[in-house]
C-alpha positions in Angstrom: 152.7 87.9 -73.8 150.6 85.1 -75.1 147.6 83.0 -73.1 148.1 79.8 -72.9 146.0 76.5 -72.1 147.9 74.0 -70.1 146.9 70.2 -69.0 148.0 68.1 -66.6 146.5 64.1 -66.1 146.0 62.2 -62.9 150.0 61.1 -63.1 151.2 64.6 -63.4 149.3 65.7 -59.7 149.2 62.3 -58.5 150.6 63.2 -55.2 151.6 66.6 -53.1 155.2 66.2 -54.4 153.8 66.3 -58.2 151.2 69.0 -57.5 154.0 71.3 -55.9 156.2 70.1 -59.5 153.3 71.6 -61.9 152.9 74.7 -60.1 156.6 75.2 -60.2 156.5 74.9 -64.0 152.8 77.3 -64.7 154.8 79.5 -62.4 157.5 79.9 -65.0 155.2 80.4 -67.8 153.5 83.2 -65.7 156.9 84.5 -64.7 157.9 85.1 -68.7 155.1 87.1 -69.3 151.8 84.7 -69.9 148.0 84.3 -68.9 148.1 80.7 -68.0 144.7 79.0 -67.9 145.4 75.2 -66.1 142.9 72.1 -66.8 143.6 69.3 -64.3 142.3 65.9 -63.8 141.8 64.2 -60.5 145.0 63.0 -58.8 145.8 59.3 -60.1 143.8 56.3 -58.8 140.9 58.6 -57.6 138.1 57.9 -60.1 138.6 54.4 -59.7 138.7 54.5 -56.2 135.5 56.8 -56.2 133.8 54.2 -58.4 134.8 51.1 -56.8 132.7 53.0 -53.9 129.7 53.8 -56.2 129.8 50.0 -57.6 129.4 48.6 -53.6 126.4 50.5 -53.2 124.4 50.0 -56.6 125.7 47.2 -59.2 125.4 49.5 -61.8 125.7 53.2 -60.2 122.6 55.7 -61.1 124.4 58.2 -63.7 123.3 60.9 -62.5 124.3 60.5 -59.3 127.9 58.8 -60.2 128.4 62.5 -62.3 128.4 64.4 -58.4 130.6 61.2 -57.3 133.3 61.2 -59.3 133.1 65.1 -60.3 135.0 65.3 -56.7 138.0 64.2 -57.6 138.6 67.1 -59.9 137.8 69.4 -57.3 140.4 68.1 -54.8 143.1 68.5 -57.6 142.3 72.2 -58.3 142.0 73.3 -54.7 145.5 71.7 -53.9 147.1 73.4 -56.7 145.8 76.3 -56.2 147.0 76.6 -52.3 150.5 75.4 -53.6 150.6 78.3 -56.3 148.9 81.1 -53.6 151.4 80.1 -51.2 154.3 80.5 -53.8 153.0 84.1 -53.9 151.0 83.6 -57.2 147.6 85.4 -57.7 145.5 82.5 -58.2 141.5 81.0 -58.3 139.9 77.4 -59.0 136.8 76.8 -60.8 134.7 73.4 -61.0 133.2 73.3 -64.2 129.5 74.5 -63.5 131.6 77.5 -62.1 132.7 78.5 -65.3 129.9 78.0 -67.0 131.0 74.8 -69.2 127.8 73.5 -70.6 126.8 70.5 -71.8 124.2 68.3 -72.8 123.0 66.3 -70.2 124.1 62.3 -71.7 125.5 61.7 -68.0 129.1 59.8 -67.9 129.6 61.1 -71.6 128.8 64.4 -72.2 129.6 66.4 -75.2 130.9 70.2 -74.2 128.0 73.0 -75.8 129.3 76.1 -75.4 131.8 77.6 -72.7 131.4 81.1 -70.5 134.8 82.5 -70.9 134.3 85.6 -69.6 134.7 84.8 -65.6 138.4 83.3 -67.2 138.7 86.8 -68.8 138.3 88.9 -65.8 140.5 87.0 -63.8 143.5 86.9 -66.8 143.4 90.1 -66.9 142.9 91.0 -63.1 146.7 89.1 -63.4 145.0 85.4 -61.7 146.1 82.3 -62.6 143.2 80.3 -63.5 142.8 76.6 -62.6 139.7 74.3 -64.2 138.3 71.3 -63.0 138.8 69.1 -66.2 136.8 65.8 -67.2 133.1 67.4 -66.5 130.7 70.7 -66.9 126.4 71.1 -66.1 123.9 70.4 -68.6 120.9 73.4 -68.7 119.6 72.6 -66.0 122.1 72.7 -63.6 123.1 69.0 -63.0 126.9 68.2 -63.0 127.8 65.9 -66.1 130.7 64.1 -66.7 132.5 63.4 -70.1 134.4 60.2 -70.1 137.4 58.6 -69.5 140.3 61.0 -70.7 137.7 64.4 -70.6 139.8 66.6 -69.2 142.1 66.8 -72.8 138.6 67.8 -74.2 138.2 70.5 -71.3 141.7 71.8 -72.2 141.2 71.9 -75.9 138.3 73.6 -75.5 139.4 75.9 -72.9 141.7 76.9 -75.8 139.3 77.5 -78.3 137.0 79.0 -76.4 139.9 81.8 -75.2 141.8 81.6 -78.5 144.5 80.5 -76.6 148.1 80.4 -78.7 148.9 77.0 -77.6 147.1 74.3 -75.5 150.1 71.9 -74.2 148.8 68.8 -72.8 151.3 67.5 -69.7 151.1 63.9 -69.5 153.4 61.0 -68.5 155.3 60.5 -72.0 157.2 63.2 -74.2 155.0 63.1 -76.8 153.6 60.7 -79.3 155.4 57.7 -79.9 154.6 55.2 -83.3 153.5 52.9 -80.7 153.7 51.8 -76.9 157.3 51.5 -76.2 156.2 49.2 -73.7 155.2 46.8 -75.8 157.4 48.1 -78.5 160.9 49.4 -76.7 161.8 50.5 -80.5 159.4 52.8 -80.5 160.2 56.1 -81.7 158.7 59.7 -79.9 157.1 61.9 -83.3 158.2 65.3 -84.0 154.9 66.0 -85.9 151.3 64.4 -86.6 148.3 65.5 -88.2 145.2 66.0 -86.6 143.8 63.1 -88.5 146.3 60.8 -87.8 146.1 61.7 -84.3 141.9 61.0 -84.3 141.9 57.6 -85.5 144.9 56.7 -83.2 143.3 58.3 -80.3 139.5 56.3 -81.4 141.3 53.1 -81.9 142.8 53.0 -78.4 146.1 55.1 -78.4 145.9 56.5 -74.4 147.8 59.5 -75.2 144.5 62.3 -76.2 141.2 61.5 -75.8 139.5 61.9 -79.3 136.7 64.4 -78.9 140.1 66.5 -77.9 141.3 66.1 -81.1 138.3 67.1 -82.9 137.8 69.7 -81.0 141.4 70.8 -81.8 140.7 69.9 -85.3 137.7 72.0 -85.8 138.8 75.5 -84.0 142.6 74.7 -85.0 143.8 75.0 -82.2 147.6 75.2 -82.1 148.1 70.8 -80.0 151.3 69.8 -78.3 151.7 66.8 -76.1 154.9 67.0 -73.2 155.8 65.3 -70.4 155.3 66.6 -67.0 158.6 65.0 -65.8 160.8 66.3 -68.0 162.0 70.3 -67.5 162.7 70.5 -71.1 161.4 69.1 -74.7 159.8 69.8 -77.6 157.4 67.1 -77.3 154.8 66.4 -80.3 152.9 69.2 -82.7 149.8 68.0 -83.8 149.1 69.9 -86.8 147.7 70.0 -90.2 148.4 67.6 -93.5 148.6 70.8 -95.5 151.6 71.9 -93.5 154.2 71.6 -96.8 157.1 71.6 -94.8 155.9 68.1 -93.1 157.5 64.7 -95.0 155.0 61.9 -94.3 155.7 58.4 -93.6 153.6 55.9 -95.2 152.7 54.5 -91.6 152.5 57.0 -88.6 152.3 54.8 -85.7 150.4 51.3 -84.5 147.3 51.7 -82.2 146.0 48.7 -79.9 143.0 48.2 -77.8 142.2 45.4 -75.8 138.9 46.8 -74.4 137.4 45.1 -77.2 134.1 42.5 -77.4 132.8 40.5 -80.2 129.0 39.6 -80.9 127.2 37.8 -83.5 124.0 37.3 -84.0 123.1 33.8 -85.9 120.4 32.6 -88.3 119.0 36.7 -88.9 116.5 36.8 -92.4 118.1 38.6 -94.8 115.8 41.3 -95.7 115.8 45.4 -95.4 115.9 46.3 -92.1 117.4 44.0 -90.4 120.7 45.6 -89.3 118.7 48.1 -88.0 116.5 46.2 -86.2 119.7 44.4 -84.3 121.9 48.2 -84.0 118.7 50.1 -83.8 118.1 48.8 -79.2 122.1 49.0 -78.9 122.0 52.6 -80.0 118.9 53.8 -78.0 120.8 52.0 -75.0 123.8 54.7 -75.8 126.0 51.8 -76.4 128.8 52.5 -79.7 129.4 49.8 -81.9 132.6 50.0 -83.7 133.2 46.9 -86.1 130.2 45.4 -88.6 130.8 42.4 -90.8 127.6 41.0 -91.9 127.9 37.2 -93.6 125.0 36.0 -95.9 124.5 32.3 -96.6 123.0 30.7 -99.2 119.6 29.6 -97.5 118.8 33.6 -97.4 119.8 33.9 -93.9 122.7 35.9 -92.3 125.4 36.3 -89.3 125.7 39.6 -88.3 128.7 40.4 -86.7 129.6 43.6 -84.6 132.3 45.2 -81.5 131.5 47.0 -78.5 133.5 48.0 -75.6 134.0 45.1 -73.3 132.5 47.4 -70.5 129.4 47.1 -72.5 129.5 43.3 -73.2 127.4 42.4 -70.9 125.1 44.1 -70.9 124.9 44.3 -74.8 124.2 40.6 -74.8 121.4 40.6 -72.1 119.7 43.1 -74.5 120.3 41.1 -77.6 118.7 37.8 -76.2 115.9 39.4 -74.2 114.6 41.9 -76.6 116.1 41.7 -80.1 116.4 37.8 -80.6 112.9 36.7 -80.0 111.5 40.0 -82.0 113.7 39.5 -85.1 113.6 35.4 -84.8 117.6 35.0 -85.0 118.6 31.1 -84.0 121.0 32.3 -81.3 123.5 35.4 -80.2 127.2 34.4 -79.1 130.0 36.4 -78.3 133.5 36.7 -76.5 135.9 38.9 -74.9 139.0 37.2 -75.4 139.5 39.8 -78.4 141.9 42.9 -79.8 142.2 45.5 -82.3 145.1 46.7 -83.7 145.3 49.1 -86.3 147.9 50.8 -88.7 147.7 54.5 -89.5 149.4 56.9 -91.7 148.3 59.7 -94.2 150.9 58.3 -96.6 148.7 55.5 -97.2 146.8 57.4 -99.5 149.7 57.7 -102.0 150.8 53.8 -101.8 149.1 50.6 -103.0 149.4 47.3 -101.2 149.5 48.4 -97.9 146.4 46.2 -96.5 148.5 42.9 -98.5 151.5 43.6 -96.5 149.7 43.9 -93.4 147.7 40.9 -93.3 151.3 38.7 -95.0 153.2 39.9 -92.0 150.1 38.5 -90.1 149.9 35.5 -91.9 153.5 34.3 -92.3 153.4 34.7 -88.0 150.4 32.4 -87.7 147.8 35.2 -86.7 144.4 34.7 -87.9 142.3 37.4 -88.6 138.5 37.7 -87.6 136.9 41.2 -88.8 139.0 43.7 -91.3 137.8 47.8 -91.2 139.8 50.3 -93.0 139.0 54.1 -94.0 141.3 56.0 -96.1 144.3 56.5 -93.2 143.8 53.2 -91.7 143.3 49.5 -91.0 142.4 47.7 -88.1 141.8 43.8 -87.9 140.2 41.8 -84.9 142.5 39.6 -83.9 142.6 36.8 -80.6 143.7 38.7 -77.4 146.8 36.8 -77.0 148.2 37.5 -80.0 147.6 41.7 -79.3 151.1 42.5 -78.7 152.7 39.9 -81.1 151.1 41.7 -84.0 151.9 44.7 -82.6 155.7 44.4 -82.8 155.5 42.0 -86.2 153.6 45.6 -88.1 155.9 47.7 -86.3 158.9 46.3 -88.0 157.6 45.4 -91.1 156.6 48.7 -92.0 160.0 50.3 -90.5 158.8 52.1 -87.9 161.9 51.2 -86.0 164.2 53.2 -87.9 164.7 56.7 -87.7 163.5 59.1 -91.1 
């Protein structure tokens, strides 16, 4: 008998029919022997729907009170599966996550998990319950419900898992595992057998859908034993995330291709080149809780300076209202521009530490297609490059073939 952690996304209980499907499957897990634990996110469509309804009453929703909004659509999911699995004749309760105790720290909308109360999970395992979690949000100290972002419920599984020393934490989604890239864009694409954890973070933070990335870390840093499955499919092995020192693994140079189009560009012109000064632009953006992700700064030769950076284009706005209003006129930069019109795509692969003239052969295959470039990052397992919005998916396919991700190992 072994306890396991399972997940299931808005598309997996997106409707009675698919609620009744996943308590069919924890059923058969229960059935064979083991504690199931069950993390689910509100049924598809909801949180939008929940803050399209927020965003007609206040332009930009109080946090605090958007957390208790859109923390309800979690709480509909459990209920319903619960009742499904009770009246299947299954010994079954549903927590929200101030129920069980999941604490956090009280940054509303993105909260980071603290610590987790396992022992109300414990009792109930061992009373024979199956136990069902409100994924996607926990309390802060003091009591108020907090949120954790788009794609939080992977990080309430995970941690579920670590917290419980759960065997296995399967995340259900609607693919059968991890694929090189989106076969939608890329109908080549090929599902992995295996990734590493790292390989799996920086696809997940450079806009792979598949895990959210605090649910990798978090997987990571407890090693906790990661498979992704489809909740549509009654069999497969689905994709082991795992670790780089696992011997037995052969690595391809390239793991897989990541793309984001929630991507904004903003460059502040004419800055004084002197200490300081990148701090004094990034410096308001961080106190607003906004995350940059790209930097490129340009100096000129009249000992001034662009300073280029990316946000989410959620933030764009609002990023640039800040800029011109506070930061321009106290730093005296000659203007802030920016656009949306932007994407990121990225190449990743642990291999890429053992080969040379990987970046080259990126931007050539780039080059000889006619896309241009605008900002270049790269860390040891990866390259991304900014690149005009309607060239995204182009570039996508061009990198998928060029480094022979089409064909099978």
């Amino acid at each position: 008998m072994a306890l396991i952690v399972q997940k299931y996304g808005g598309t997996s209980v997106g409707s009675i029919e698919r609620i009744k499907n996943v308590a069919c499957r924890i059923a058969k897990f229960q059935s064979s022997g083991h504690q199931i634990v069950v993390a689910v996110s509100a049924m598809s469509g909801e949180t939008n729907r929940l803050l399209t309804l927020a965003k007609e009453i206040q332009g930009i929703p109080d946090p605090r009170e958007l957390d208790v909004l859109v923390s309800t659509g979690e709480q509909v999911t459990i209920a319903l599966l619960s009742m499904v699995l009770i009246e299947m004749g299954y010994k079954t309760k549903s927590y929200t996550g101030t129920q069980v105790r999941i604490l956090t720290d009280a940054a509303h909308n993105k909260a980071r998990i603290l610590q987790i109360d396992e022992s109300r999970i414990r009792a109930d395992l061992d009373a024979g319950y199956i136990v069902v979690v409100a994924g996607f949000q926990g309390a802060d100290e003091f009591g108020n419900i907090t949120t954790l972002g788009r794609g939080g419920s992977d990080t309430t599984g995970v941690a579920l898992a670590a917290a419980l020393k759960a065997k296995e934490c399967q995340i259900y989604t609607d693919v059968d595992g991890v694929y090189t890239t989106d076969p939608r864009v890329v109908p080549e694409a090929r599902r992995l057998k295996t990734i590493t954890f790292e390989e799996m973070m920086e696809l997940a933070s450079l806009g792979s859908k598949i895990l959210q990335i605090r649910s990798v870390e978090f997987a990571g840093k407890y090693k906790v034993k990661l498979r992704v499955l489809s909740s549509f499919a009654e069999e497969g092995e689905g994709t082991l995330i795992t670790f780089e020192e696992d011997k037995n693994m052969e690595h391809a140079i390239i793991s897989g291709i990541a793309f984001n189009r929630d991507e904004a560009k903003i460059t502040v012109l004419g800055v004084p080149d002197r200490p300081g000064i990148a701090y004094q632009i990034l410096g308001p953006v961080a106190d607003a809780n906004i995350d940059v992700d790209m930097i490129i700064q340009n100096i000129g030769n009249d000992g001034m300076t662009n300073f280029s950076f990316t946000v989410n284009r959620n933030e764009f706005e609002r990023t640039m209202d800040m800029l011109k209003s506070q930061v321009q006129p106290d730093i005296g930069a000659r203007d802030v521009v920016g656009g949306d019109k932007i994407a990121k795509v990225s190449i990743v692969g642990v291999g890429m530490r053992s080969y040379v003239g990987i970046a080259s052969k990126m931007f050539r295959s780039l080059a000889e297609e006619g896309i241009n470039i605008q900002m270049i990052s790269t860390s040891e397992i990866k390259i991304s490059v900014i690149v005009d919005e309607k060239y995204m998916e182009l570039a996508v396919r061009i990198l998928h073939k060029a480094f022979d991700l089409d064909q099978a190992p």
